[in-house]
FIDREN-774552 format. One line per field, with one value per residue (C-alpha): z negated, x negated, y negated. Coordinates in nm, 4 decimals. Each point is the difference from the previous one (the first is absolute). Example, Ala and Ser with C-alpha at 12.3 -4.5 7.8 and 13.67 -1.06 7.14 Angstrom:
# residues 2
w <- (-0.7800 / 0.0660)
u <- (-1.2300 / -0.1370)
v <- (0.4500 / -0.3440)
//
This chain:
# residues 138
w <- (-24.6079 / -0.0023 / -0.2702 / -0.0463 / -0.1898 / -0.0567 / 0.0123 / -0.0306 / 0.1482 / 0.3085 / 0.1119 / 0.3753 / 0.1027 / -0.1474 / 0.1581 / 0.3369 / 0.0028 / -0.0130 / 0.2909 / 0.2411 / -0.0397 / 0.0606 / 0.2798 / 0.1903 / -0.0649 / 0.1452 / 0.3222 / 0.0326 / 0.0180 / 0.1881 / 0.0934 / -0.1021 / -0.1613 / 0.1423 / -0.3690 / 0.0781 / -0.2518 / 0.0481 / -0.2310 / 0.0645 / -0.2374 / -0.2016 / -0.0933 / -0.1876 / 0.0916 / -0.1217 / 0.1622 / -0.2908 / 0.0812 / -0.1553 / 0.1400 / 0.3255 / 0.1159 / -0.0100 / 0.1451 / 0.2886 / 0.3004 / 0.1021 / 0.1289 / 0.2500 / -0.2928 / -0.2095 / -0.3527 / -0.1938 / -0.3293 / -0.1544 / 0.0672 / -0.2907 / 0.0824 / -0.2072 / -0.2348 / 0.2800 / 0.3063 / -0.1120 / 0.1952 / 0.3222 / 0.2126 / -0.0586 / -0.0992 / 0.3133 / 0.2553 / -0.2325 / 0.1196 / 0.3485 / 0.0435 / -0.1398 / 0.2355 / 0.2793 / -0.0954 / -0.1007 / 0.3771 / 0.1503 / -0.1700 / 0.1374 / -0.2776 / 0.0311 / -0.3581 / -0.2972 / -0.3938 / -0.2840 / -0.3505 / -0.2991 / -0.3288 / 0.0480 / 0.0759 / 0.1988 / 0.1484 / 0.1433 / 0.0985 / 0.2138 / 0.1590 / 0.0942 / 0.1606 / 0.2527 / 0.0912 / -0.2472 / -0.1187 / -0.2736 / 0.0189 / -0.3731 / -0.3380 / -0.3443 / -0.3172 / -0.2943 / 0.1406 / -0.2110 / -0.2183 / 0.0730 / 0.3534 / 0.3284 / 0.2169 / 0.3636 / 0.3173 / 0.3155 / 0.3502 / 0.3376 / 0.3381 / 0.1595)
u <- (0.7674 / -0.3434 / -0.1806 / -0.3964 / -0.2145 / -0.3360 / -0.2566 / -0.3627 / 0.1129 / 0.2164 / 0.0833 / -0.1360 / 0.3578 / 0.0762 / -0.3144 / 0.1049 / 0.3326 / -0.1600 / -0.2722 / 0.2339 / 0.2429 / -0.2760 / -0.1331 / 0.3408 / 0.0358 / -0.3678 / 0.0924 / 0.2929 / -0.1906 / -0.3018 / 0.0171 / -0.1488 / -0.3301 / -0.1794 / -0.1301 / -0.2647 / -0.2720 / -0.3861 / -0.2371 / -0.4003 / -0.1052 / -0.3487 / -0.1155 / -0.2131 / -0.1843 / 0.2774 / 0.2462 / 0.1564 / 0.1013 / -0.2164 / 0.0560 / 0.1430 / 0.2629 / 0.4199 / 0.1986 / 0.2929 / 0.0737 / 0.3379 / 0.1313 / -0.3500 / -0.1867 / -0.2171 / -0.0105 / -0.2875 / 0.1636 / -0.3445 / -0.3494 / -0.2138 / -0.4051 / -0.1288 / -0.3012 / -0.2374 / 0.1147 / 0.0349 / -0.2518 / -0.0908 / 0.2806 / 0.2474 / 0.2897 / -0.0346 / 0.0286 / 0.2327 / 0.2008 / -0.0951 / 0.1352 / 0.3432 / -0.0124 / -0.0376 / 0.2967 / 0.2497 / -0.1177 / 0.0830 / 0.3398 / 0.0384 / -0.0991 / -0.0791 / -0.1410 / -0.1095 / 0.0146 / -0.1564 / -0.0278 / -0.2720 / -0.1213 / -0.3767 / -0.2557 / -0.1729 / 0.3054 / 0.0774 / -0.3434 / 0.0001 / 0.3950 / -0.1843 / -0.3184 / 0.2412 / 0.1966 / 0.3059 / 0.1352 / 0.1146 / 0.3447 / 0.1262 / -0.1228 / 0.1238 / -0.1622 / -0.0144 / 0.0941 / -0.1327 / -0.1136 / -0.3255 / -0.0073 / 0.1176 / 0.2481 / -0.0606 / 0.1824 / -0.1466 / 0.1358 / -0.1743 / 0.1020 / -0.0609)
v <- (-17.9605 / 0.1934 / 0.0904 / -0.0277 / 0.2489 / -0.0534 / 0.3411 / 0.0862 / 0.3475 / -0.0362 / 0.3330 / 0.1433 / -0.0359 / -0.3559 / -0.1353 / 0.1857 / -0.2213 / -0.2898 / 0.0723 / 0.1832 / -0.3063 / -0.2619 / 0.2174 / 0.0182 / -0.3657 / -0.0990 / 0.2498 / -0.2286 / -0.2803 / 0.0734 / 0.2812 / 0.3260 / 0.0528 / 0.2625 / 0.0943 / 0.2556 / 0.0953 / -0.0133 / 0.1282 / 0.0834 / 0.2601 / 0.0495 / 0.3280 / 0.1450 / 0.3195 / 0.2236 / -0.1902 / -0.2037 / -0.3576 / -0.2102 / -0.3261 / -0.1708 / -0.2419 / -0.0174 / -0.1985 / -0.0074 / -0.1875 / -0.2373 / -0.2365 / -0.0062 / -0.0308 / 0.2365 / -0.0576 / 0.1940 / 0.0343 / 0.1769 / 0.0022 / 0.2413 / 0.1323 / 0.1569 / -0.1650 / 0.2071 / -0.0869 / -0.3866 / -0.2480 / 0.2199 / -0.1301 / 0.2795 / -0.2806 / -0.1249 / 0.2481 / 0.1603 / -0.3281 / 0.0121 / 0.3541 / -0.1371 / -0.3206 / 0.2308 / 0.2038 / -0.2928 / -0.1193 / 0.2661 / 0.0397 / -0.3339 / -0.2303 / -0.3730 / -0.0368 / 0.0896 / -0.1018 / 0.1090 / -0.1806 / 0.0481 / -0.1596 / 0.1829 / -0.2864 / 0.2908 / 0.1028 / -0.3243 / -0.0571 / 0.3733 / -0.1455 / -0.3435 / 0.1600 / 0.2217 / -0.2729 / -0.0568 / -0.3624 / -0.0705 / -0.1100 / -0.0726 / 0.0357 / 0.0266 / -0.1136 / 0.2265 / 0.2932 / 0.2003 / -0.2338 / -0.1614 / 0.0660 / -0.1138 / 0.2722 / -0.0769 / 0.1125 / 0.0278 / 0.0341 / 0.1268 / -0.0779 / 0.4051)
//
């Protein structure tokens, strides 16, 4: 019989168990992944990050996981062809699509005006607002 524990402080290696056994299991299934990460750097004049996007693609699909500018840089257009640089590199690692989710008002108003759907929401998450995720045919 197994036993369950319950932890606020999995280990590196405990958590590692659990996504290399998924992983195999997924390859199984469809096939592999592909995992690759993307990231688009910001920096500053001295070279420290200061903003930027994270994120991967798989599965034909990038997923941007993160999305920061800096207070600066915010409302000149820099979100979006931050975006558009990424769309053209999931496309050319052969993507079909991409997916993003926020629960910034501006945010999702940025996604919308270069061409993202929303897709689902959920309620009270956090509290008060609306989480959204958004797709894009590339």
């Amino acid at each position: 019989m197994a036993e369950f524990e319950l932890t606020a402080s999995p280990s590196p290696e405990e958590l590692a168990a659990i996504t290399d056994a998924l992983s195999a299991f997924n390859t199984g299934d469809v096939g592999p992944s592909d995992r690759r990460p993307l990231a688009i750097l910001i920096r500053d004049a001295d070279g420290k990050v200061t903003g930027g996007l994270s994120g991967f693609t798989a599965w034909g699909w990038l997923f941007v996981q993160m999305l920061y500018l800096p207070e600066t840089l915010r409302g000149a257009g820099i979100a979006g062809r931050i975006l558009a640089q990424a769309e053209k590199e999931a496309k050319a690692r052969g993507c079909h699509g991409a997916w993003i989710d926020t629960f910034s008002p501006r945010a999702l108003r940025a996604y919308l005006r270069r061409g993202y759907e929303v897709f689902g929401e959920l309620e009270d998450f956090p509290q008060g607002r609306m989480r959204s995720f958004l797709r894009k045919k590339l």
